[in-house]
LOLUMKOL-973586 format. One line per field, with one value per residue (C-alpha): chain; residue in three letters; residue number from 1; x, y, z. Coordinates in nm, 2 decimals, always signed. Layout:
% residues N
kette	c(A, ...)
rest	c(Ala, ...)
nr	c(NUM, ...)
px	c(X, ...)
py	c(Y, ...)
pz	c(Z, ...)
***
This chain:
% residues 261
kette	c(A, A, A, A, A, A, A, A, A, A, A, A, A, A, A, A, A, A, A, A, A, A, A, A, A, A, A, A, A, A, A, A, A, A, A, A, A, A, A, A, A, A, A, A, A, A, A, A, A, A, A, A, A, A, A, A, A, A, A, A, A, A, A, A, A, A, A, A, A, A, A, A, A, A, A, A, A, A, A, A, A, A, A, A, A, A, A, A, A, A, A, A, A, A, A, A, A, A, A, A, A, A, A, A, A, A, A, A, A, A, A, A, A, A, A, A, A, A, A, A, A, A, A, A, A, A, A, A, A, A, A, A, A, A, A, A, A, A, A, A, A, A, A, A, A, A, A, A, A, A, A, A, A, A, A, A, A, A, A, A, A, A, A, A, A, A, A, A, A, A, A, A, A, A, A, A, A, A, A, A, A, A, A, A, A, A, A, A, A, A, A, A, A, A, A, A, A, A, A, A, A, A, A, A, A, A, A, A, A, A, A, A, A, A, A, A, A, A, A, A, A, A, A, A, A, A, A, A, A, A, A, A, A, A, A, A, A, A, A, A, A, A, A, A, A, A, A, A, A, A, A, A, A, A, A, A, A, A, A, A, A)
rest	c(Unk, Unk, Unk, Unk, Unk, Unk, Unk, Unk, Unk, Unk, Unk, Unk, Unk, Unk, Unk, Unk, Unk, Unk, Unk, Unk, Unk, Unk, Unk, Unk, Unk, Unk, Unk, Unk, Unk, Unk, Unk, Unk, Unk, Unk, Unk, Unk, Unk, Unk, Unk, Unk, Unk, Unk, Unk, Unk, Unk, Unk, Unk, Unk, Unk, Unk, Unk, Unk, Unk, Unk, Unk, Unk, Unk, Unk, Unk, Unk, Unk, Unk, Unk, Unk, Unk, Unk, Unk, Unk, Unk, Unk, Unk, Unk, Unk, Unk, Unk, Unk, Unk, Unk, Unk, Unk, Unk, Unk, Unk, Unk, Unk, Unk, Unk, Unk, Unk, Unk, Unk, Unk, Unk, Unk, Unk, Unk, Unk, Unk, Unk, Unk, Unk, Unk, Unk, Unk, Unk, Unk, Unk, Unk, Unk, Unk, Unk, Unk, Unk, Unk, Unk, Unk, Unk, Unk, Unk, Unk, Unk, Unk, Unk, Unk, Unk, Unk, Unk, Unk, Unk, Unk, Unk, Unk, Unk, Unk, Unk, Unk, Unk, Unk, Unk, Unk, Unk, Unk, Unk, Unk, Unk, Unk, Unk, Unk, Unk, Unk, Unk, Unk, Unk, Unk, Unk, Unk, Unk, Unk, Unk, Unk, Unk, Unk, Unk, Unk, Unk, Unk, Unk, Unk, Unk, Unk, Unk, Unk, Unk, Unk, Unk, Unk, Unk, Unk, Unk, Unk, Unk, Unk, Unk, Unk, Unk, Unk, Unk, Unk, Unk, Unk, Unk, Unk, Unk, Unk, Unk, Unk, Unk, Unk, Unk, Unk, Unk, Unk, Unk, Unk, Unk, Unk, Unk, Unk, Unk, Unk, Unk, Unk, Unk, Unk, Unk, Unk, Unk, Unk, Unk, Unk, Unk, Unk, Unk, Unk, Unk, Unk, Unk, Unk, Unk, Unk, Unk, Unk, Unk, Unk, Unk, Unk, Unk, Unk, Unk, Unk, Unk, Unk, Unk, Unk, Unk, Unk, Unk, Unk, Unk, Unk, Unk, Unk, Unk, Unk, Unk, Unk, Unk, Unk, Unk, Unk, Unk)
nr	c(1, 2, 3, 4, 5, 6, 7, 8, 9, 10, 11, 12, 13, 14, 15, 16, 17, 18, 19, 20, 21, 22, 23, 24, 25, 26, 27, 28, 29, 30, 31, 32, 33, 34, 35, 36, 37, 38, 39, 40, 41, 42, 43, 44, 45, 46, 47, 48, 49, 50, 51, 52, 53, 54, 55, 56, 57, 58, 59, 60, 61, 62, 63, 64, 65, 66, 67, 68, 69, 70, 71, 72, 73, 74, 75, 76, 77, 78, 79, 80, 81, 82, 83, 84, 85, 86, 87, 88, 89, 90, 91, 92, 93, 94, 95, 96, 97, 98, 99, 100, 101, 102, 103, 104, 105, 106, 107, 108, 109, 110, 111, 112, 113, 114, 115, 116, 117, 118, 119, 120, 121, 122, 123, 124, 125, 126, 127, 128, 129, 130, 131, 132, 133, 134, 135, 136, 137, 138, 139, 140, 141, 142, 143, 144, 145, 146, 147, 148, 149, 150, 151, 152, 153, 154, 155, 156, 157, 158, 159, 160, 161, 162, 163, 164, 165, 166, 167, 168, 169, 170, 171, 172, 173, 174, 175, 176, 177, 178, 179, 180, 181, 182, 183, 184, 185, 186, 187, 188, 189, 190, 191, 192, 193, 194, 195, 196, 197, 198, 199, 200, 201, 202, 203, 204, 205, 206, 207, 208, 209, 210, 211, 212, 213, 214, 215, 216, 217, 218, 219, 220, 221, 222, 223, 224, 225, 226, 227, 228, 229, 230, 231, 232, 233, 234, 235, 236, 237, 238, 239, 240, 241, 242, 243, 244, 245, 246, 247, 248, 249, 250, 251, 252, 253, 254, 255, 256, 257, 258, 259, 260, 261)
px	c(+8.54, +8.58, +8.36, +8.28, +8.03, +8.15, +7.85, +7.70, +7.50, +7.20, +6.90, +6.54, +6.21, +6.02, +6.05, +5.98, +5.80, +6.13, +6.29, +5.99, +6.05, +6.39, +6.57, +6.91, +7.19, +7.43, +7.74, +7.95, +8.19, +8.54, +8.51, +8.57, +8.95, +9.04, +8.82, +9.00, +8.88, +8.99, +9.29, +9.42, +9.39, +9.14, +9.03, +9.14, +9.02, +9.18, +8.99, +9.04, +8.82, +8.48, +8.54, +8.65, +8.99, +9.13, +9.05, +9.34, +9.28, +9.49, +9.56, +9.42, +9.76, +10.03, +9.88, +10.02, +9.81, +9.69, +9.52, +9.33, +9.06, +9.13, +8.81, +8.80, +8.56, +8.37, +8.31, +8.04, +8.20, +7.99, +8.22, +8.32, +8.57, +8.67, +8.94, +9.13, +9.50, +9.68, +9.93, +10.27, +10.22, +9.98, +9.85, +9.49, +9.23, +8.88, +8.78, +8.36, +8.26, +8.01, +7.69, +7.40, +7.14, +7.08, +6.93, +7.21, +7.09, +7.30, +7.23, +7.47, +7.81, +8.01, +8.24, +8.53, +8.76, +9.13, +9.36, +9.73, +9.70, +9.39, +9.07, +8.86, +8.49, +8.25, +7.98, +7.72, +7.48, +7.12, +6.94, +6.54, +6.42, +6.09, +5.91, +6.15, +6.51, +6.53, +6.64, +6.43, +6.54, +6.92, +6.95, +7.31, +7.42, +7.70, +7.91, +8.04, +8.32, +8.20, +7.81, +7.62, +7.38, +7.42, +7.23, +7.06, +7.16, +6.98, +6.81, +6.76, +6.43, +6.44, +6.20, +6.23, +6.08, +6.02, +6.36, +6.57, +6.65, +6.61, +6.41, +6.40, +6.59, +6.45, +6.70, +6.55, +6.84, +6.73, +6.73, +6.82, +6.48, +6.50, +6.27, +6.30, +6.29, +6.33, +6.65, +6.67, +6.49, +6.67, +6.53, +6.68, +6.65, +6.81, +6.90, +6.84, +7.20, +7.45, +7.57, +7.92, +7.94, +7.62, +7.79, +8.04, +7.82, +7.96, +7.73, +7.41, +7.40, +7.11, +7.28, +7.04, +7.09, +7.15, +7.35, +7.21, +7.12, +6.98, +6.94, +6.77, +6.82, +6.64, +6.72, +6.43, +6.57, +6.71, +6.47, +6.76, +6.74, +7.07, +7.01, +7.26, +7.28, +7.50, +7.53, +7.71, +7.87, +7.85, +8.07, +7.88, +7.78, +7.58, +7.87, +7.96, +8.31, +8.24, +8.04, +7.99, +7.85, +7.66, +7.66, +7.42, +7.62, +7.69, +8.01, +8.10, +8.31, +8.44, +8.52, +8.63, +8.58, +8.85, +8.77, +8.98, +8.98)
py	c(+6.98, +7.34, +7.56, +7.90, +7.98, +7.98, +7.80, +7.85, +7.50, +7.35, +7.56, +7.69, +7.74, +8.01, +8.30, +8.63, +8.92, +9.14, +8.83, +8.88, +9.22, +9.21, +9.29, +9.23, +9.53, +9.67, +9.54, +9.84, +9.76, +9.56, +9.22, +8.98, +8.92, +8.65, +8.45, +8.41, +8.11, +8.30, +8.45, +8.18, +8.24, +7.95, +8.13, +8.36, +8.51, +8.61, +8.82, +8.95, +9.24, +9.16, +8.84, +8.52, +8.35, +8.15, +8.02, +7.93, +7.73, +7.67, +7.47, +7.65, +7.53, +7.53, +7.81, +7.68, +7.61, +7.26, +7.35, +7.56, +7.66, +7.79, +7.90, +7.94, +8.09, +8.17, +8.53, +8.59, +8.55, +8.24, +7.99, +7.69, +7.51, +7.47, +7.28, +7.18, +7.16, +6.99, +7.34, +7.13, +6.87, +7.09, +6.75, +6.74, +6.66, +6.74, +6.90, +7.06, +7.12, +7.34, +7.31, +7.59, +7.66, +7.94, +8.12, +8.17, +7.89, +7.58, +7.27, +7.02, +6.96, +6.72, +6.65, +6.42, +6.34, +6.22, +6.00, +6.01, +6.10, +5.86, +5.87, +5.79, +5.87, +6.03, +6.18, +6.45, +6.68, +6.82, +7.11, +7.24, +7.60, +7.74, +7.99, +8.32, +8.08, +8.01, +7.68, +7.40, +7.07, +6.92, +6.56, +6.35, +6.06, +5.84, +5.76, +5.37, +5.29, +5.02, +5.11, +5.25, +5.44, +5.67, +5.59, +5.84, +5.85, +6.19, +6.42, +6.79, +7.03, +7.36, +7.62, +7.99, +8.33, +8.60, +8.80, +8.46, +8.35, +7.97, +7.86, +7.48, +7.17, +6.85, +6.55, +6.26, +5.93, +5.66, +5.29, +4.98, +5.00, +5.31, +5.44, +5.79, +5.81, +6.10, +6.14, +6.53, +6.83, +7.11, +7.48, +7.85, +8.22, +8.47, +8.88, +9.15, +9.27, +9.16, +8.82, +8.88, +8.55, +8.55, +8.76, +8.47, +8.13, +7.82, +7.77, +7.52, +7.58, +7.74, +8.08, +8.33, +8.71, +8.76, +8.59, +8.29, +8.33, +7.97, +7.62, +7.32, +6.98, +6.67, +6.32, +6.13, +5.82, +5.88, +6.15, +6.35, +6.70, +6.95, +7.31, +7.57, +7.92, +8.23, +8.57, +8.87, +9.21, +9.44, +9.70, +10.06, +9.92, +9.62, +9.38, +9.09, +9.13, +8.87, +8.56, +8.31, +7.95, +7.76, +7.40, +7.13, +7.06, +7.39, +7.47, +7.78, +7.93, +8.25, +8.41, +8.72, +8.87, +9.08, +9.29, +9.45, +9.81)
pz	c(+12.48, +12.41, +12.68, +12.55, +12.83, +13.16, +13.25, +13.63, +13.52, +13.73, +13.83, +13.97, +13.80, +13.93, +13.72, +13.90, +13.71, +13.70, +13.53, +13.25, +13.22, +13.19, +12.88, +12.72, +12.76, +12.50, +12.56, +12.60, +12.84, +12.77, +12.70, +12.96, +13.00, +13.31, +13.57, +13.93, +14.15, +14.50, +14.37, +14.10, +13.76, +13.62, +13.24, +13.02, +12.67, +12.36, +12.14, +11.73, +11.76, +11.90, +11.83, +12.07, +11.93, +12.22, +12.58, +12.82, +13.06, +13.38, +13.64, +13.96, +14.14, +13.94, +13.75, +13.42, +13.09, +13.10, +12.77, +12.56, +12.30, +11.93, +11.70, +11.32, +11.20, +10.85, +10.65, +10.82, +11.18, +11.28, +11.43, +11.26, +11.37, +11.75, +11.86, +12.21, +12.27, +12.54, +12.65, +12.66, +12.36, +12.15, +12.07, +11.99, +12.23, +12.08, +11.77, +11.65, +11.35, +11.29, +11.03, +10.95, +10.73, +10.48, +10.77, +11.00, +11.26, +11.36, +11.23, +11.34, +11.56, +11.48, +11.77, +11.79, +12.11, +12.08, +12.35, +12.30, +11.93, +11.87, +11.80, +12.10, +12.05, +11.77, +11.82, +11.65, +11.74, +11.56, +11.68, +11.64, +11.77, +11.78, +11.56, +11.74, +11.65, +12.03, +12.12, +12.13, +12.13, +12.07, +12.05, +12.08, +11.82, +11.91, +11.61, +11.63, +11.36, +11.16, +11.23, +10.92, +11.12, +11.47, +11.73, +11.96, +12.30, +12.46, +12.39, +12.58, +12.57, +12.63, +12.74, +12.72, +12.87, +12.60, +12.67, +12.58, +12.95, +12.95, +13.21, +13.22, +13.05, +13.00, +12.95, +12.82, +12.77, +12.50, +12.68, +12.44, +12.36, +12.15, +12.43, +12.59, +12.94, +13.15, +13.34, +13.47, +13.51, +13.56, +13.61, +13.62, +13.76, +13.67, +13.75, +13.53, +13.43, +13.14, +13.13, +13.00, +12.85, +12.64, +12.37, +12.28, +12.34, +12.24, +11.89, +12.01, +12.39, +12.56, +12.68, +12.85, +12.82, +13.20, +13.52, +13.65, +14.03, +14.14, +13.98, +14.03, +13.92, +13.99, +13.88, +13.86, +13.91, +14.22, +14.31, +14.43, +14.40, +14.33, +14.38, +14.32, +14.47, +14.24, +14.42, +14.22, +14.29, +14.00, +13.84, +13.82, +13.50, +13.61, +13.48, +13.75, +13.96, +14.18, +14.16, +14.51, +14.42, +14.69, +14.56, +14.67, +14.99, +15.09, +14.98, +14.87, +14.56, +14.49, +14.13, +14.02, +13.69, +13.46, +13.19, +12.91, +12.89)
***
């Protein structure tokens, strides 16, 4: 599936006042360029102007394209079409379509996933947002050949703080019931500078404005908690350099962030 967002996923609720207060930066410097796991190469980003074209991805080994992202988009710049390539083949390995309404807002994706040329699994995706077009709701249909309708499998809530950080997820899986039933809770925190990726969102994910700095997940089920830790250095600008992850069993990550000039 492509990934626009380099996504720090999981997170805590508690909102601090400066998170309230703070607001979304012009994005003046270069556009983010190359992500670094330690020192391997794991993203990069081609760009047509201001706007996103391709996303390489690479094996943090070998450092060799395993595949990548291409984006088409429409004359007003909104993206389309998105589509993964295996690097060596160029054989297809998932395609979305994109749908929106006379007022600029997505209303669909339809997403299909390929294995050695065939077609594996269909699916499609609807979207509701609140009175300020923030993010609401986006429910998942599985698409069955031979089945007339699509059946709902999840669905994902959303709540947001006035400045567009999103601050809690609610996923909520459909039994054989047709009943909801919640699954996960997940809640964020964030700093006060630029989240480099924000400007370039894949279309229907719940991006916030600035860099995620903790996560919490629980599964209900289980009652198992997963809590996430994100530290940054920043350029003079407030843009990350560095990122360290502490995942829910301590281990830690480094990134680096390149940008063009």
């Amino acid at each position: 599936m492509p990934a626009i967002l380099f996504c720090g996923v999981v997170a805590l609720s508690s909102c601090e006042k400066n998170e309230q207060e703070s607001v979304d930066p012009e994005f003046e410097q270069g556009m983010i360029s190359h992500i670094l796991a330690d020192t391997s190469e794991v993203t990069s980003y081609t760009f047509a102007g201001a706007q996103l074209s391709q996303v390489n991805h690479y094996d943090k080994k070998t450092s060799e394209i395993e595949s990548f992202d291409k984006y088409e988009r429409d004359a007003s710049g909104k993206v389309i079409k998105a589509s993964t390539y295996a690097a060596g083949s160029h054989a297809l390995l998932a395609e979305q379509k994109y749908t929106y309404d006379s007022h600029g807002l997505l209303t669909r994706t339809d997403m299909t996933y390929y294995n050695g040329g065939k077609l594996e699994y269909s699916a499609y995706a609807t979207y509701a947002y609140d009175e300020a077009k923030n993010l609401q709701k986006k429910s998942l249909f599985e698409v069955r050949e031979g089945q007339e309708e699509a059946t709902e499998k999840s669905y994902t809530t959303y709540a947001v703080l006035p400045n567009g950080n999103y601050t809690e997820e609610k996923q909520y899986v459909i039994d054989d019931k047709g009943e909801a039933i919640l699954f996960s809770t997940t809640t964020y925190s964030y700093d006060t500078n630029q989240n480099p990726f924000h400007e370039f969102a894949e279309p229907g994910s719940a991006s916030s404005p600035n860099n995620l700095v903790a996560s919490s997940a629980l599964v209900h089920n289980s009652k198992k908690t997963y809590a996430y830790a994100y530290a940054y250095t920043y350029d003079e600008r407030g843009y990350p350099l560095t990122q360290t992850v502490v995942t829910p069993t301590g281990k830690r990550e480094a990134y680096s962030f390149l940008y063009s000039n």
